[in-house]
C-alpha positions as CSV (number, residue, x, y, z in Angstrom):
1,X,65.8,12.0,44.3
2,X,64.1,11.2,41.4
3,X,63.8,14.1,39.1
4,X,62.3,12.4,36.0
5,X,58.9,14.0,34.9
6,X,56.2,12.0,33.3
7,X,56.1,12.4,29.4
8,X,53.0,13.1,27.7
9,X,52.2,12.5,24.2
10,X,52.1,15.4,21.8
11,X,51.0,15.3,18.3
12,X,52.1,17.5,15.5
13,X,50.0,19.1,12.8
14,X,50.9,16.1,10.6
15,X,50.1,13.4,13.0
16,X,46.8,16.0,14.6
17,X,45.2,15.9,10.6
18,X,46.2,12.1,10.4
19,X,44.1,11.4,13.3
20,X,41.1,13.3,11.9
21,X,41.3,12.0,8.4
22,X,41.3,8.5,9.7
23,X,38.1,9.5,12.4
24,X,36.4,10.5,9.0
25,X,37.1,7.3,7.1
26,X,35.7,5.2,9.9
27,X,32.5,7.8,10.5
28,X,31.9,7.5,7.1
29,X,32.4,3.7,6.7
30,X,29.8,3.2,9.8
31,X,27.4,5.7,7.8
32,X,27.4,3.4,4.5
33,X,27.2,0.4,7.5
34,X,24.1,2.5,8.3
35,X,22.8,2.9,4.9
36,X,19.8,0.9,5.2
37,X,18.7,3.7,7.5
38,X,18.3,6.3,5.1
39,X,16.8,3.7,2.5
40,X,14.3,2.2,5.3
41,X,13.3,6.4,5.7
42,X,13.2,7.6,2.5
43,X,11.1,5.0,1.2
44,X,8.9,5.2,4.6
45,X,8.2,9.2,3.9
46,X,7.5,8.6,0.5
47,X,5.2,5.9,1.3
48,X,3.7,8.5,4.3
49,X,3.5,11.3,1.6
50,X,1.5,9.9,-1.1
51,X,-1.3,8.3,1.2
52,X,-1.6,12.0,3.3
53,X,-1.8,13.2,-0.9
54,X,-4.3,10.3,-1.8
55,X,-6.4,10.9,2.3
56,X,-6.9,14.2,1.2
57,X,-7.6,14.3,-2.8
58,X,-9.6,10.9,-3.0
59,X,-13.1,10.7,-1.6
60,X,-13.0,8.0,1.0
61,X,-15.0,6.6,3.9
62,X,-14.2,7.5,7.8
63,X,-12.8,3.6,7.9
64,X,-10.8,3.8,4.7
65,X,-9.5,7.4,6.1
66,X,-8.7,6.0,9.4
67,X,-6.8,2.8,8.5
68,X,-4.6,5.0,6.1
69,X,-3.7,7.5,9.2
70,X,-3.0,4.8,11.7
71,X,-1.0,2.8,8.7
72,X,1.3,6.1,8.6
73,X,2.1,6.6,12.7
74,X,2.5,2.6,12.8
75,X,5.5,3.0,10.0
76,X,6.6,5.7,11.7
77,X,7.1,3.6,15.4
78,X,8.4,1.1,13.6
79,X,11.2,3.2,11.5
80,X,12.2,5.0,15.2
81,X,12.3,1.4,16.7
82,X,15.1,-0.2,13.9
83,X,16.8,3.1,13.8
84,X,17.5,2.7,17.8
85,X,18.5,-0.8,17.4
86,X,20.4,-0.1,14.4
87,X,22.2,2.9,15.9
88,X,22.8,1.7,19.6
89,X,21.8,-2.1,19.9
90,X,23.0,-3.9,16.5
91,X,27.1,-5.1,16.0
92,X,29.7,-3.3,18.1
93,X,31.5,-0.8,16.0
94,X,34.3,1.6,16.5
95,X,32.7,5.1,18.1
96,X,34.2,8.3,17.2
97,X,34.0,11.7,18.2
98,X,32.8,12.5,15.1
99,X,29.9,9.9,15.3
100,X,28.8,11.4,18.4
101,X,28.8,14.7,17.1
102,X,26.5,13.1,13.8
103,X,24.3,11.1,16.6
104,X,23.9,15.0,18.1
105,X,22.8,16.6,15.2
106,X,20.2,13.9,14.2
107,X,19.1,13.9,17.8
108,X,18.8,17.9,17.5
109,X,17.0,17.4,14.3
110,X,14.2,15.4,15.9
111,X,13.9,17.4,19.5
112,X,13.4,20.6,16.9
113,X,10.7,19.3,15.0
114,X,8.9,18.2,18.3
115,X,9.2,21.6,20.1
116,X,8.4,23.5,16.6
117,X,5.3,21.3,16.5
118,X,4.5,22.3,19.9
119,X,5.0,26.1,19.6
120,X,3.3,26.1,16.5
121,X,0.4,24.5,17.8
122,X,0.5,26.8,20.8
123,X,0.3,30.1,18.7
124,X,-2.1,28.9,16.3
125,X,-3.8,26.5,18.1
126,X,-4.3,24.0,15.6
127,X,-2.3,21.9,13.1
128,X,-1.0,24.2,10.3
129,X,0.3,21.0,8.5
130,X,0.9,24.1,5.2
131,X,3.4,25.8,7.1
132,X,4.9,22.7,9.4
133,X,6.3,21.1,6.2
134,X,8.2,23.3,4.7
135,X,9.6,24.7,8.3
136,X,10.7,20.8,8.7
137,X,12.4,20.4,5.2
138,X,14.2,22.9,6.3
139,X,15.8,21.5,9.6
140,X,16.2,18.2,7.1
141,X,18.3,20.0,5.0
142,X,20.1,21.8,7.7
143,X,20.9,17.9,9.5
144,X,22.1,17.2,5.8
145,X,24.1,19.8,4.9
146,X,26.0,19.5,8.6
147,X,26.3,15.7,8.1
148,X,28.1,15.9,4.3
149,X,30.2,18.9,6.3
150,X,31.5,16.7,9.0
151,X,32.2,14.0,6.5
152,X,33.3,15.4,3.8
153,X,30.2,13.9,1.8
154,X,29.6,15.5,-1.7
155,X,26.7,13.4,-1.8
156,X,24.7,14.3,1.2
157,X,25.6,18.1,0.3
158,X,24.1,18.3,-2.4
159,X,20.9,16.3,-0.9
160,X,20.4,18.6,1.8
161,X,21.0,21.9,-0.7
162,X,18.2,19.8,-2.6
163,X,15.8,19.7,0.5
164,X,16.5,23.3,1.3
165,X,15.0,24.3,-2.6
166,X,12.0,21.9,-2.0
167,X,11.4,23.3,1.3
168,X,11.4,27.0,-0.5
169,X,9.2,25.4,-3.6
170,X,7.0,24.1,-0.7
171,X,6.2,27.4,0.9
172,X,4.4,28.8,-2.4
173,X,2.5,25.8,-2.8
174,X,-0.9,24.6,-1.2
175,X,-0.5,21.3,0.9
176,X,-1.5,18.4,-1.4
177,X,1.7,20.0,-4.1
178,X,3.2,20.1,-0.8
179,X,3.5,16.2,-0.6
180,X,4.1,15.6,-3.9
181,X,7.4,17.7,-4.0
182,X,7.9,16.6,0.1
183,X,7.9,12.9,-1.3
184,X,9.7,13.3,-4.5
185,X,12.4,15.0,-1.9
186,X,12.5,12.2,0.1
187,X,12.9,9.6,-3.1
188,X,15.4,11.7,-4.3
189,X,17.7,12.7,-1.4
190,X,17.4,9.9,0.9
191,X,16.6,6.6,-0.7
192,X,19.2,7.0,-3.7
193,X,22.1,8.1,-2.1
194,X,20.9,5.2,0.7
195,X,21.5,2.8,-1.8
196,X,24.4,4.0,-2.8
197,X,26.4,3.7,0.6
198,X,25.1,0.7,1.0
199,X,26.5,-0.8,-2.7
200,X,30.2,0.6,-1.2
201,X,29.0,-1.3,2.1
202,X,28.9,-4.7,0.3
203,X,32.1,-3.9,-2.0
């Protein structure tokens, strides 16, 4: 009679944190892979800032107005199309459990702005773009602050601590300073640090 039982593999606390240092290394390596993404965003919020600043403080015709609203949601598509290819369509990379945990928060990140959008506009019933921004920075910094946290990213920590403070600054101030400071934000925190992990990426 066979009394053998099957082994299974056990890891110590050595070999556990070995495991996890390396899952970090290859998250982070995919993120500067990735760091296109936050140029390609930073820059497109900047962009979407300063024209909502220039719609509202210049005086311009219904046309003019129109082509610089559509101009914004059509760079918006076209960001959340190249993120999805980027993120689930481009090269094969290795997948962690720590880049499905980063996929969740960034997926969190969006679903919270849509349903504070909606609830907002259900209590007020109408857009309350004053009090949506700074309510928004703040789930940006939140997504930021998490991200650095999971990887270990001085960087990114100090972007999101950055986006929380603007998000503060933002709630004392009337909308057009709003996208000023929301688009210096996004220069700062996004595009810089963006082209930063992508320099290592080409190293």
């Amino acid at each position: 009679m066979d009394t053998s039982e099957t082994q299974t593999p056990t890891f110590d606390e050595n070999e556990s944190l070995k495991v996890i240092r390396e899952m970090i290394q290859v998250s982070r390596k995919r993120l500067e892979n990735n760091g296109i993404l936050f140029i390609i965003w930073g820059w497109l919020m900047f962009v979407i800032y300063i024209s909502d600043f220039l719609r509202n403080r210049l005086v311009l015709t219904y046309t003019v107005r129109e082509i610089f609203r559509y101009a914004g949601l059509i760079l918006i598509i076209a960001g959340i199309f190249y993120t999805v290819y980027a993120v689930f369509f481009k090269k094969k990379q290795v997948t962690t459990q720590i880049d499905k945990s980063l996929l969740y928060v960034w997926l969190s990140w969006f679903a919270a702005r849509v349903l504070i959008n909606l609830i907002l506009f259900n209590e007020l019933h109408e857009a309350e773009f004053a009090l949506q921004n700074p309510i928004f920075m703040v789930l940006t910094a939140f997504a930021l602050v998490v991200t650095a946290g999971i990887l270990q990213y001085k960087l990114l920590f100090a972007s999101g601590i950055l986006f929380g403070a603007a998000a503060f600054a933002c709630s004392y101030l009337p909308l057009e300073s709003q996208q000023l400071v929301s688009a210096g934000t996004w220069l700062i925190t996004f595009v810089i640090p963006g082209h930063l992990l992508y320099s290592k990426r080409r190293k």
